[in-house]
N, C-alpha and C positions, 0 to 999 in steps of 0.2 A: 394357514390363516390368510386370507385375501386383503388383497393390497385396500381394497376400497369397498366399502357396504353402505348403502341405499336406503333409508327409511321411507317407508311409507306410509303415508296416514289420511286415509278416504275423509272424504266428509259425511255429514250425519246418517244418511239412508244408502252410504255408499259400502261398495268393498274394493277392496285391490283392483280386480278387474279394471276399475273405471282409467289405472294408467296403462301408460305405453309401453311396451319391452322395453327394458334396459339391457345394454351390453354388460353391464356389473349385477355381484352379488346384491340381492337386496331383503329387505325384513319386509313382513306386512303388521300394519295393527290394524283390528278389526274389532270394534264397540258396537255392533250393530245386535248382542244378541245381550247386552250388560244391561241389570235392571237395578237402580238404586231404589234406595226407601223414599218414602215421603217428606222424611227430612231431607234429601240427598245423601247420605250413607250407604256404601255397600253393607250389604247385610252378612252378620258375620265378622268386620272388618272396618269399625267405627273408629278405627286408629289410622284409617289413611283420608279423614277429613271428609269434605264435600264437596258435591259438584265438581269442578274441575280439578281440583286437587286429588279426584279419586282417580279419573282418566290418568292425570301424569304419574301416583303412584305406579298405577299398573301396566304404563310403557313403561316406565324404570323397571317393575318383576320382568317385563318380556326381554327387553333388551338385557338383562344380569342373565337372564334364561336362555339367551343367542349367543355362541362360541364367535360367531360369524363378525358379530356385531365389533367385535374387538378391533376392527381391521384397522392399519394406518390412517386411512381417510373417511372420515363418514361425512356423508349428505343426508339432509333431511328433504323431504320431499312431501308438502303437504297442501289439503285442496279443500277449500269451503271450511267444513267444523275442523277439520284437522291441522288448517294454517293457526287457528283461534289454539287450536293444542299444543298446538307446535311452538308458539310466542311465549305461553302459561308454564310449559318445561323448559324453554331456555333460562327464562327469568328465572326459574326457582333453580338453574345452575350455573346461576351468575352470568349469563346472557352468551354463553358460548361454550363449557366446560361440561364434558358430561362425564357420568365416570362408569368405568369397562369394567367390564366382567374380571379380571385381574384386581381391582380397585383402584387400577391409576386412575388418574381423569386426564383423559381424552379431550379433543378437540374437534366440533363440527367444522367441518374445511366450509359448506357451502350450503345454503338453504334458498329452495325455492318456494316460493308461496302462490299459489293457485284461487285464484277469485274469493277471496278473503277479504277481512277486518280485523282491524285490534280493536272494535266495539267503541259504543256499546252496542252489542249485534241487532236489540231487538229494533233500536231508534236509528240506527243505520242501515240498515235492508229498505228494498224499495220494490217491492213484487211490481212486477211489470203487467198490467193486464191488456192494453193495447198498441198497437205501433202501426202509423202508418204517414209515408211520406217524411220521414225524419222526425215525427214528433212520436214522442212516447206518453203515454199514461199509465204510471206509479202513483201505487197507495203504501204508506207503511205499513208493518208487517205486526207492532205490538199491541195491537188490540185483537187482531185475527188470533196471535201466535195463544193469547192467556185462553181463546175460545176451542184451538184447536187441540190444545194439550189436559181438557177435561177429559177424565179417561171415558166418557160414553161417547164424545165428538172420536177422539183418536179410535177406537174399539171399533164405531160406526165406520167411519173414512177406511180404515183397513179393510173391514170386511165388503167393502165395496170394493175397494182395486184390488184384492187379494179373492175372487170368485168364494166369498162367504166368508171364508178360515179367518182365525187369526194365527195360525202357525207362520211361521216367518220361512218363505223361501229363499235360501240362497239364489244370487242372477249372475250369472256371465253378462255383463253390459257392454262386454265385443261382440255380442250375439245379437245385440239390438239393431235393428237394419235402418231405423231412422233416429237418430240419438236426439232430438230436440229435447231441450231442457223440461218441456211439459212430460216425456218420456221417459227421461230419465227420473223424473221427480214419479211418477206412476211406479214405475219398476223400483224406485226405491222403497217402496210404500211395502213392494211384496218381500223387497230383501230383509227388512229391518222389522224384528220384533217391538208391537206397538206398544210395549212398556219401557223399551227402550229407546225407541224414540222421545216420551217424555221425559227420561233422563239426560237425554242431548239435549231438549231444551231448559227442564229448568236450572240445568249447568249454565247455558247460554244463559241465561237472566239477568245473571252477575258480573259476566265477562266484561271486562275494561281495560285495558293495558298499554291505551294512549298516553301516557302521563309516563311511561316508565322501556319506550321503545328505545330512546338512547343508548340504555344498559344493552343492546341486543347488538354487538358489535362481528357477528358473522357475515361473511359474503351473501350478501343475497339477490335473488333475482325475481322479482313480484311480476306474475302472469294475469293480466285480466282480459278479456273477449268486449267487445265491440259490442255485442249481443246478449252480453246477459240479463236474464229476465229477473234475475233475486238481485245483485249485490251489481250497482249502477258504478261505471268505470271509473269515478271519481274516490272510490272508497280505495281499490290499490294505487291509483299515484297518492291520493293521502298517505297513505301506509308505507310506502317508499318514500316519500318525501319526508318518515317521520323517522327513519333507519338509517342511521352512523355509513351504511355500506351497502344501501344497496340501489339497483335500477328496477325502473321500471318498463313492460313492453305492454304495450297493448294492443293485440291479435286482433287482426281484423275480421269477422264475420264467428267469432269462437261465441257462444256462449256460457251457460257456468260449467256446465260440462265439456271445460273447455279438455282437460288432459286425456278424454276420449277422440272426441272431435279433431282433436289440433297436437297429437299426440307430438308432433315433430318439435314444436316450438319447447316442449318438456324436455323431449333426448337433448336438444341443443343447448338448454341453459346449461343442463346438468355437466355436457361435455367441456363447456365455457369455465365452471367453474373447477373443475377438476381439471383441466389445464392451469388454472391460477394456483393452486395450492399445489401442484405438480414441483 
């Protein structure tokens, strides 16, 4: 059993790829191919709730399902939709307690959070569409977001970035030779099955968990980029300034893709914090 194991949890259109090696064992989750009902229900499986309550059931099946996961120390390591998951599963384990495949409950030694929100995501994002000379121009994102999650807008838009298909291609996004956040947001488009993209959002809808960050008493260490075009740098010093334990960094020149881009400043928290719980 290894001393220390790694969760990972991509954001919406993402997969693992998008972090950096780690010198430790680590888990991946990956939702990019998961399609709820209309109600938000997995189909089949209307006893693990909705929306994001589905996500957290089935990191708890994955992680009961990882021998690995057991280890002494676990980190949580989460970026964009996966910080929003990563807050939704603490809280429903009492903000720090998680319980192991053995059925003890375990302890997250350190959680890093990756150009995130604890919401509400759709009234908090700030799509960047210009920048020049220091100034930027942002429009919100919840009247685009209820336009682009009609399944004939999402169906269309796919079959656009994706050369016709709607089959979902997995992407190596280390393979990507210019990671600009417009790039990665394209490439995600081809990773992630388009009905499962509307699942990641209308989970987002509901998301809120500003009111109840206190509870979340893990070490953490919130990463936001200088540069990001979705979630404007103000939303992680909020989010760290709303958390019992933790700091805030803010990378100069990263944007939301920043644990591609700026992989370093990821290996660094992670080492920081596993010295602390050390």
């Amino acid at each position: 059993m290894p001393d220390t194991t790694c969760l990972l949890i991509p954001g919406m259109t993402l997969n693992a790829t998008i972090f950096p090696k780690l010198s430790v064992p680590h888990v991946e989750a990956d939702f990019t191919t998961l399609t709820l009902s209309q109600d938000g229900t997995l189909p089949g499986h209307p006893s693990q709730g909705r929306g994001m309550e589905v996500y957290r059931a089935l990191l708890d099946e994955l992680l009961v399902d990882t021998p690995s996961w057991n280890a002494r120390r676990r980190i949580v390591i989460a970026h964009s939709f996966g910080g929003m998951l990563a807050l939704w599963w603490l809280l429903a384990h009492g903000g720090g307690g998680v319980r192991g495949v053995d059925g003890g409950v375990g302890r997250i030694e350190g959680l890093v959070l990756i150009a995130t929100t604890a919401g509400p995501m759709l009234d908090a994002v700030r799509l960047r569409l210009a920048r020049l000379w220091g100034w930027e121009w942002r429009i919100g994102i919840n009247g685009p977001m209820r336009l682009w999650n009609r399944p004939v807008v999402t169906r269309t838009v796919k079959r656009i970035l994706n050369r016709g298909s709607l089959e979902a291609r997995k992407v190596d996004f280390k393979t990507i030779k210019h990671p600009t956040d417009l790039a990665l947001d394209f490439a995600g488009w081809r990773n992630t099955d388009w009905r499962a993209m509307r699942s990641y959002r209308e989970a987002m809808m509901g998301f809120d968990v500003r009111g109840r960050l206190g509870e979340i008493t893990v070490p953490t260490i919130v990463l936001h980029g200088t540069d990001d075009a979705l979630f404007p740098p103000e939303l992680g010093r909020s989010l760290a300034q709303s958390l019992p334990s933790a700091e805030f960094r803010l990378i100069p020149g990263a944007g939301h893709g920043l644990p591609l881009t700026h992989g370093e400043a990821v290996v660094e928290a992670v080492a920081e914090l596993l010295d602390v719980s050390s």
